[in-house]
C-alpha positions in Angstrom: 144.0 11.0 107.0 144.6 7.7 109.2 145.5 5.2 106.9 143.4 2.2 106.1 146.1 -0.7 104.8 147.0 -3.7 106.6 149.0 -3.2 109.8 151.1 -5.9 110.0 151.2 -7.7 112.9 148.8 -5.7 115.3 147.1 -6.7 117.6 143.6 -6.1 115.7 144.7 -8.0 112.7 145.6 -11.3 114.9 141.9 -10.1 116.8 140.7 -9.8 113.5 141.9 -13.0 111.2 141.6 -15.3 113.9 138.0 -14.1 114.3 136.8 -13.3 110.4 139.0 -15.2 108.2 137.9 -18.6 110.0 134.6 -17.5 110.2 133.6 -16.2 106.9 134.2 -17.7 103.9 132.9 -19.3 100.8 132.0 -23.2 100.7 133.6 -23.5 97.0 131.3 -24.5 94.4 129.7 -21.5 93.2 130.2 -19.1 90.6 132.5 -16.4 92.2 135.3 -19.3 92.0 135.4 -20.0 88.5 137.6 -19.1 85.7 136.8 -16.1 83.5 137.5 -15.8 80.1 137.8 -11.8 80.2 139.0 -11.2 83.5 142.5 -9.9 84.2 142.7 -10.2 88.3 144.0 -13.6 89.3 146.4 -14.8 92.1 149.3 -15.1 89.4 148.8 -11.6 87.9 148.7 -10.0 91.4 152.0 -11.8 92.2 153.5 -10.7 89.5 152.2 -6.9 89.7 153.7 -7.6 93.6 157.1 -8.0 91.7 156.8 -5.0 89.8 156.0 -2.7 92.7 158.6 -4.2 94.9 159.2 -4.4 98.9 159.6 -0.3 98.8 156.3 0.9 97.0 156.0 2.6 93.5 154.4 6.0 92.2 152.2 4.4 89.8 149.6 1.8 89.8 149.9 -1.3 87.6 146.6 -2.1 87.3 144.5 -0.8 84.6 142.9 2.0 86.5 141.6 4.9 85.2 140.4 7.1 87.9 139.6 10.1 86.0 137.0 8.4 84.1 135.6 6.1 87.2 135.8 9.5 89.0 133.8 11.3 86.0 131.1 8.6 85.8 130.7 9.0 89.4 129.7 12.3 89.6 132.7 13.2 91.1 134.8 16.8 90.4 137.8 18.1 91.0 141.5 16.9 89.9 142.1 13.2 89.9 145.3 11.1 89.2 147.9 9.0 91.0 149.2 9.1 94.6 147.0 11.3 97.9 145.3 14.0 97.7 147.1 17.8 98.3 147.6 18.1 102.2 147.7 14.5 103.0 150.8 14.4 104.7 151.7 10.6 105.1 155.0 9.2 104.2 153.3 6.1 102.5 154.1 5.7 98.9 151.1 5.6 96.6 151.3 2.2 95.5 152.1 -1.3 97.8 151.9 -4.6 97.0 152.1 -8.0 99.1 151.5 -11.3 99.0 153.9 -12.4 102.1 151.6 -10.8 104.9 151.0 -13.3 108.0 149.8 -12.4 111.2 150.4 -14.7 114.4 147.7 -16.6 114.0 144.9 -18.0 110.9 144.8 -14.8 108.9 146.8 -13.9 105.9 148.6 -15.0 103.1 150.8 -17.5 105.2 147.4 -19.7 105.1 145.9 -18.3 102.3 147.8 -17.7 99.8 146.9 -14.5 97.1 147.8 -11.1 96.6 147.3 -7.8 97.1 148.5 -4.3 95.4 146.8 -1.0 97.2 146.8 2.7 95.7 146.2 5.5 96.5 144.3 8.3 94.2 143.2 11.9 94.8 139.7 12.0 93.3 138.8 16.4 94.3 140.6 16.9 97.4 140.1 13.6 99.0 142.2 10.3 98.9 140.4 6.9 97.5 142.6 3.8 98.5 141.5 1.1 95.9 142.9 -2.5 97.1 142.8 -5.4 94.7 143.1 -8.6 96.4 142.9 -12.3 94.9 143.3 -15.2 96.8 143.5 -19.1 95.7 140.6 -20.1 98.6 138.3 -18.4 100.7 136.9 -14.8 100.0 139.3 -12.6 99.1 138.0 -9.7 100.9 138.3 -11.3 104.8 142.3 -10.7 104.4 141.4 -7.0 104.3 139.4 -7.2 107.0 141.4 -5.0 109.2 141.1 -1.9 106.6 137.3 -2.3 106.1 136.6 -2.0 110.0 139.2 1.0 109.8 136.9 2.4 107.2 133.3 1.6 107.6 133.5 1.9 111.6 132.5 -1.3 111.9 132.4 -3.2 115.9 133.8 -6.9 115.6 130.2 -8.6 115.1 129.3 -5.3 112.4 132.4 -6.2 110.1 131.4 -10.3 110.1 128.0 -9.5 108.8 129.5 -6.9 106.4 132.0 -9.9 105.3 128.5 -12.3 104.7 127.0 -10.1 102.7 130.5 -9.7 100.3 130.5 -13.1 100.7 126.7 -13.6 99.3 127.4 -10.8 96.5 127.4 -11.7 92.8 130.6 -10.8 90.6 129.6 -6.8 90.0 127.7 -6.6 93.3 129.1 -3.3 95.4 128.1 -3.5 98.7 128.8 -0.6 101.2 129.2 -0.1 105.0 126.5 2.2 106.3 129.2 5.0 106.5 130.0 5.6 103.0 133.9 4.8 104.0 134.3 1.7 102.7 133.0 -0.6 99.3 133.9 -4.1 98.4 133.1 -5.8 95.0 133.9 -9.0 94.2 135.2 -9.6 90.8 135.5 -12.9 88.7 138.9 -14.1 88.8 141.1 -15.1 85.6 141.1 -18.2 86.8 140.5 -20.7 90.0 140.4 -18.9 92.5 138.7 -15.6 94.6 138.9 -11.9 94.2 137.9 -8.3 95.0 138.4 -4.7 95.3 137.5 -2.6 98.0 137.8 1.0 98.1 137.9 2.9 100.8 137.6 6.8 102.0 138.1 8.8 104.8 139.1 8.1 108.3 135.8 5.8 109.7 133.8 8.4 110.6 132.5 8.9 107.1 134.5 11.6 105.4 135.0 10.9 101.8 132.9 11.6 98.9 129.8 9.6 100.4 128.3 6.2 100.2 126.2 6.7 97.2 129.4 8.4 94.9 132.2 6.2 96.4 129.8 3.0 95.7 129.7 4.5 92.1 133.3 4.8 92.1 134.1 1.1 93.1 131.5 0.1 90.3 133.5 2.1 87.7 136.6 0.7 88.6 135.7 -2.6 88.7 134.0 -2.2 85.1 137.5 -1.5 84.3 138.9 -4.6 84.9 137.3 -6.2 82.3 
């Protein structure tokens, strides 16, 4: 499986955040930036899951996942748990986090400053990369930009009308590339602030476990999070 994180420093994520990250995002003032009582995904709680994980990757996730159940109400079968699926030969560790990432030029957490921590799950015999990303401006989503093109197939003008309809999605709202690879939800931050979690599946050219179960998926887990 090609994988879908960020690749630092390419050329498509300078193409990509110079072109998206300016482009799309939210004019503040509406209800995807304010504090949530119940939430537990803020800029601050990322950071600090960042810290735990550290600059070499971990095994497990530290985010309140539970894939087997998300997986279950999903419809999905087969064995679930931690790290890629049998036969997936990358040398990736299961879990990453970052808040550091810049690109040479507007994208990133250089000029938007947030978080991210990405793992990696076998759900059957296929590997789910969920991403949780929070960011103190903007929509969180656009500084993974250069995975959901990776995933949904998405052409340059595709993945900015993919990002303004995340960007017009209520807190709960899964929205899917036409694929099936790829689903982003946004999620109501612990406090000021933006957030999301995309999921992702295959290699682009819709592999996976389909739009309509990896959409149910990315609804489980983000019913997770409280």
């Amino acid at each position: 499986m090609k994988r879908t994180r960020l690749c630092r420093g390419s050329a498509l994520g300078v193409l990509l955040a110079a072109a998206l990250l300016t482009g799309c995002q939210q004019d503040g003032g509406d209800g995807a930036s304010g504090a949530a009582a119940d939430g537990t995904v803020s800029v601050s709680a990322l950071r600090a899951a960042v810290d735990e994980v550290g600059p070499d990757g971990a095994d497990e996730c530290p985010l309140p996942y539970d894939v087997a159940d998300a997986a279950k109400k999903a419809g999905l079968s087969g064995k679930t748990g931690a790290g890629p699926a049998p036969g997936d030969d990358s040398d990736d560790p299961a879990v990453t986090g970052e808040s550091k990432w810049a690109v040479d030029g507007p994208g990133g957490f250089a000029t938007h400053p947030g978080a991210l921590i990405s793992c990696r799950f076998h759900v059957g015999g296929e590997t789910v990369e969920v991403h949780t990303v929070a960011t103190e401006s903007r929509t969180a989503e656009n500084v993974l930009m250069p995975v959901i093109v990776n995933a949904g197939a998405l052409s340059l003008d595709d993945g900015t009308s993919y990002l303004e309809r995340t960007a017009s999605a209520a807190p709960g709202e899964a929205v899917a590339t036409e694929n099936g690879g790829c689903v982003t939800v946004r999620v109501k931050p612990a406090d000021d602030g933006d957030a999301a979690l995309v999921v992702t599946a295959g290699e682009g050219d819709g592999d996976g476990p389909g739009r309509e179960k990896l959409t149910a998926l990315a609804s489980a887990l983000h019913a997770q999070l409280g």
